[in-house]
C-alpha positions in Angstrom: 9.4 21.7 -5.2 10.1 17.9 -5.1 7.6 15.7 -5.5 7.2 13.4 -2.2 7.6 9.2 -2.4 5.3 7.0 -1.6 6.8 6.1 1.5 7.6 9.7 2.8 3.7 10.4 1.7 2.9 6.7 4.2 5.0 8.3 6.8 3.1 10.9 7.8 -0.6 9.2 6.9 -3.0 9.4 9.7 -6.7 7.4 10.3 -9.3 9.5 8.5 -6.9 11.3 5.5 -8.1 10.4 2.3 -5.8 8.9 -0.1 -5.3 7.8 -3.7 -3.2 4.7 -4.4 -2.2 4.0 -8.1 -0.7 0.4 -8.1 -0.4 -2.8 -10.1 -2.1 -6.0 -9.5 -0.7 -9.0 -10.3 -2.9 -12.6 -10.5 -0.7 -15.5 -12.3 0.6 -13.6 -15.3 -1.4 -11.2 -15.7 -1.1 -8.0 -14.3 -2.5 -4.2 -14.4 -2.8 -0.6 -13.3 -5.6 0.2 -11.1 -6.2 3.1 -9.1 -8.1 3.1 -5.3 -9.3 6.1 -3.6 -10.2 5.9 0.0 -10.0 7.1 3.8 -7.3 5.8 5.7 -8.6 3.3 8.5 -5.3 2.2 9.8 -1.7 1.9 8.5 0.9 -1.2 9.2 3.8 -2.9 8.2 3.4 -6.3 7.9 5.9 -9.0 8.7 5.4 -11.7 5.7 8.0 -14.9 4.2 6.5 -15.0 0.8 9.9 -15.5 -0.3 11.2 -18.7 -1.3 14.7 -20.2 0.4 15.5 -17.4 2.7 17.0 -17.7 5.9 14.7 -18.3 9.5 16.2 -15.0 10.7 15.6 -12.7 7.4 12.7 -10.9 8.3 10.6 -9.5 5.2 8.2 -6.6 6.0 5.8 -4.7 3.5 4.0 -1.3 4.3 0.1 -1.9 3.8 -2.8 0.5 4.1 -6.0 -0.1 4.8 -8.6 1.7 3.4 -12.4 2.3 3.4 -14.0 3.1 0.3 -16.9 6.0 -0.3 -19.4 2.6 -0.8 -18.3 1.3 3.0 -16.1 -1.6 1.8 -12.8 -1.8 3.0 -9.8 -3.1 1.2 -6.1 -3.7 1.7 -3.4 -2.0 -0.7 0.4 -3.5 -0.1 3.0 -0.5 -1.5 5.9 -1.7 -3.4 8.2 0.7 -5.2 6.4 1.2 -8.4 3.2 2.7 -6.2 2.2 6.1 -6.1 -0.1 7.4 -3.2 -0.9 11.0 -2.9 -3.1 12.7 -0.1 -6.6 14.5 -1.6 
């Protein structure tokens, strides 16, 4: 049985599944793997231009969950291709 993407996984997400997100974070040059498990509170995709010299009418969108943890706090993961999110 194939094993589902990310964004096939983000597709069918719902408010209240709980979900665990294995990602890298990036600050400057450094970089890591992390892992965040929470409950879904709301799924989006955001319209962004982080990108530098790109035309007025190229839009640039990234899917981004947000997610509250078991201690209450609630945190904001951005997918990218290299994420992998599975349902618990």
């Amino acid at each position: 049985m194939p094993v589902a993407t990310a964004y096939e996984t983000f597709a069918t997400l719902q408010p209240g599944d709980r979900v665990q997100v294995d990602h890298e974070v990036k600050v400057g040059f450094r970089r890591w793997m992390t892992t965040t498990i929470g409950t879904v509170v709301k799924k989006e995709r955001r319209r962004h231009s982080l990108h530098f010299k790109r035309n007025s009418d190229d839009k640039v969108y990234s899917d981004v969950l947000v997610l509250r943890r078991d201690s209450g706090e609630l945190t904001t993961v951005t997918l990218d291709e290299f994420s992998e999110l599975r349902k618990l």
